[in-house]
C-alpha positions in Angstrom: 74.2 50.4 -78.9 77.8 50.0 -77.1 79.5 53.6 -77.8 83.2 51.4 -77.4 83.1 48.1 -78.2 86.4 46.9 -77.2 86.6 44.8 -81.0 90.3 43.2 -80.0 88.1 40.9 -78.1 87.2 39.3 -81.2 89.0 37.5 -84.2 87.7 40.1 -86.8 89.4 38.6 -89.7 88.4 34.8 -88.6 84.8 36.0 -88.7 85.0 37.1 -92.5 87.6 35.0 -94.1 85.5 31.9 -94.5 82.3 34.0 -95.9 84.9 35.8 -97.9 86.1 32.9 -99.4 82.8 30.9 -100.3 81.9 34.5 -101.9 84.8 34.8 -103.7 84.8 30.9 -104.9 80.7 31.2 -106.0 81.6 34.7 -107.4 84.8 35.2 -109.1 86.1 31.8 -109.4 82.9 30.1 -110.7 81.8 32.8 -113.2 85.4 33.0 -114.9 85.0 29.3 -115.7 82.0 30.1 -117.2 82.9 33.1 -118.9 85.9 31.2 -120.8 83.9 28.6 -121.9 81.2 30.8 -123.2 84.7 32.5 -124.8 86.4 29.8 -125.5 82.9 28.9 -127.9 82.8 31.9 -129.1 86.5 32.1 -130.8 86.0 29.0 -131.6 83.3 27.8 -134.3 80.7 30.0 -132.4 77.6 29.4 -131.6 74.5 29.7 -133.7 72.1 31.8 -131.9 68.4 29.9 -131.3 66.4 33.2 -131.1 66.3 36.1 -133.7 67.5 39.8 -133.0 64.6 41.2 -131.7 64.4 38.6 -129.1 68.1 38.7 -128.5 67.2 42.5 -127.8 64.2 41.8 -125.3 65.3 39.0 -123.6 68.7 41.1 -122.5 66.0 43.7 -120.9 64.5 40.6 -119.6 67.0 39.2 -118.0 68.4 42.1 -116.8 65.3 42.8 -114.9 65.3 39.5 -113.6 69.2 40.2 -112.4 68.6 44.1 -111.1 65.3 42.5 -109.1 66.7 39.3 -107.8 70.1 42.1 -106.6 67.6 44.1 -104.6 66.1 40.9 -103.0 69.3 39.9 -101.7 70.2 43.2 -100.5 67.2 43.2 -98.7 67.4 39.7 -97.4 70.6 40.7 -96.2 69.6 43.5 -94.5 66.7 41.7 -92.7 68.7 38.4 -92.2 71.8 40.0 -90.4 69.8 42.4 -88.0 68.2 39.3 -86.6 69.4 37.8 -83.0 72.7 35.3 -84.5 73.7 34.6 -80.6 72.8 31.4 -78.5 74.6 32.7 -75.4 76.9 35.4 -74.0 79.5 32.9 -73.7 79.9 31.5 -76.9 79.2 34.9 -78.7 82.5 35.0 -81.0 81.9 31.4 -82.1 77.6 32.0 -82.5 78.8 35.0 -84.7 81.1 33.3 -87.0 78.9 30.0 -87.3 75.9 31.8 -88.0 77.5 35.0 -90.4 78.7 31.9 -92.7 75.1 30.5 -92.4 73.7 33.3 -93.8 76.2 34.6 -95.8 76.2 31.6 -97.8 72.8 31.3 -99.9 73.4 35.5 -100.6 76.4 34.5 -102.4 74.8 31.6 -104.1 72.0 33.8 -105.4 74.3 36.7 -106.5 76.3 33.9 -108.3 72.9 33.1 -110.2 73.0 36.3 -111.8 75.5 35.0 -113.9 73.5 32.1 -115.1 71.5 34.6 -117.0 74.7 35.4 -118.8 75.2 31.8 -119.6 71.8 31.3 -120.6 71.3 34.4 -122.6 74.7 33.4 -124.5 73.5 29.4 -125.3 69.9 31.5 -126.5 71.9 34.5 -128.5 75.5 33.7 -129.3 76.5 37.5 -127.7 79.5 37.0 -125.6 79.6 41.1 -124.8 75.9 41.2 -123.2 77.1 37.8 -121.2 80.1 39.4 -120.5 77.9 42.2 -118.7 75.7 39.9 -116.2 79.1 38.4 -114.9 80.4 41.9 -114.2 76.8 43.1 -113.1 77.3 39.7 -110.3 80.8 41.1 -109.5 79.6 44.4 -108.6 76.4 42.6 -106.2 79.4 40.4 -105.1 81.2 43.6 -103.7 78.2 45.2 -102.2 77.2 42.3 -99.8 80.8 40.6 -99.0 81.7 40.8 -95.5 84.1 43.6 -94.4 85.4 44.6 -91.8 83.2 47.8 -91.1 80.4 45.5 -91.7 81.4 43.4 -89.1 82.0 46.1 -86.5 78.6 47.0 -87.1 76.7 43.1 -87.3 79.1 43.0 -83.7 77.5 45.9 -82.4 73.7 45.5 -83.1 74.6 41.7 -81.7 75.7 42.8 -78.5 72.6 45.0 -78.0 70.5 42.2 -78.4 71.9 40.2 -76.4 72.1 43.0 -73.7 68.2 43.1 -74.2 68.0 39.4 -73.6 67.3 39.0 -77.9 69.3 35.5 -78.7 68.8 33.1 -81.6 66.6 30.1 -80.1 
């Protein structure tokens, strides 16, 4: 692994500003709209719930298995999809980088963003706006985890650069 990479080669903050942003808009921006109207219901008439306590009860622990198992999936995806080659050539390695860093940064945000959906769903099944309340904020903190920064991208720019000294490219 290079001991100096020279990194004002490379247009750090162009690499994570357009991952950043899909993350933020599937993560923040999509889950507040969701949260208000689930909100919005709830100071409203309410909603009736369509399962009893009990269930309410189990299918929070449900769900929040579902959520804590599908987080550790996408760290691992992550893991596994970003130590993988991501260059075509030496020549276009910036542009490879960013192109293929979006690529893959995209479904990870998508799926963290599901998380939420168990909020929605267990709010339309229960009526409990504090337990929904909790998935969106669970997805926030997944959301901070696996967003790009710029340590992270030191790093991705490093192990890149070693595979592409070892001949390693993305065919």
């Amino acid at each position: 692994m290079p001991q100096h990479t020279d990194y004002s080669k490379y247009d750090l903050n162009h690499m994570i500003i357009k991952p950043l942003y899909f993350g933020l808009g599937f993560n923040i921006l999509l889950p507040m709209f969701l949260i208000f109207i689930c909100y919005y219901i709830d100071n409203q008439n309410g909603w009736s719930p369509l399962v009893g306590f009990d269930t309410a009860n189990t299918l929070f622990y449900v769900f929040g298995l579902l959520a804590v198992l599908e987080a550790a999936a996408v760290l691992l995806w992550r893991q596994k999809m970003l130590s993988q080659p991501m260059i075509k050539s030496k020549e276009s390695f910036e542009k490879d980088l960013t192109e293929e860093l979006f690529s893959r940064i995209k479904p990870i945000s998508i799926i963290v963003a599901a998380i939420n959906l168990y909020g929605v769903a267990y709010y339309i099944l229960t009526a409990r706006i504090k337990e929904t309340i909790f998935f969106v904020f669970f997805s926030f903190i997944i959301f901070q985890v696996v967003r790009p920064r710029l340590g992270f991208i030191k790093r991705l720019i490093d192990r890149q650069l070693e595979m592409v000294a070892k001949g390693q490219f993305k065919y």
